[in-house]
N, C-alpha and C positions, 0 to 999 in steps of 0.2 A: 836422590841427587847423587849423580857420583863422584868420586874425591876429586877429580879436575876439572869441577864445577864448581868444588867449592873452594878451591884452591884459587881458580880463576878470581871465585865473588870476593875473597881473604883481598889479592891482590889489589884488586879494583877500590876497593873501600880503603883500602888504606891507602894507594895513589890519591884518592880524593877528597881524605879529610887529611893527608900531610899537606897537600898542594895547597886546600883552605890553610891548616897551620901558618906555613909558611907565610903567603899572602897576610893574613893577618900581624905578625910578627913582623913584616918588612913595612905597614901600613902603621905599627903603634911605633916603629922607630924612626920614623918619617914624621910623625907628628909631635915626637916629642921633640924633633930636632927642630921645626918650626915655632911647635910652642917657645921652646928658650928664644929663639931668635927674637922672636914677637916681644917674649920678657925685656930682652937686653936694646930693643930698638925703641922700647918706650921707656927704658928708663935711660937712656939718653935722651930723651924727649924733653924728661924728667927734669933732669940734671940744666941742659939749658935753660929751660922756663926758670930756675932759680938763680940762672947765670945772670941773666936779663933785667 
């Protein structure tokens, strides 16, 4: 294989598991930000049902 084959293949692989990284990384802080959401809109839930 010659070295700008595999320089090409270096390239590629790492455009494609950074671009999964990334994705991923943008997906666990997206879900954490709705999990707390979810936390604090039911513990307002919460909080009324004992108002009541």
């Amino acid at each position: 294989m010659s070295t700008g084959a595999i320089v090409m293949m270096l390239i590629g692989c790492i455009g494609l598991w950074g671009g999964c990284g990334v994705a991923i990384a943008i997906a666990m802080k997206h879900s954490k930000k709705n999990s707390s959401a979810d936390d604090e809109t039911e513990a307002e839930a919460v909080s009324e049902e004992k108002k009541a």
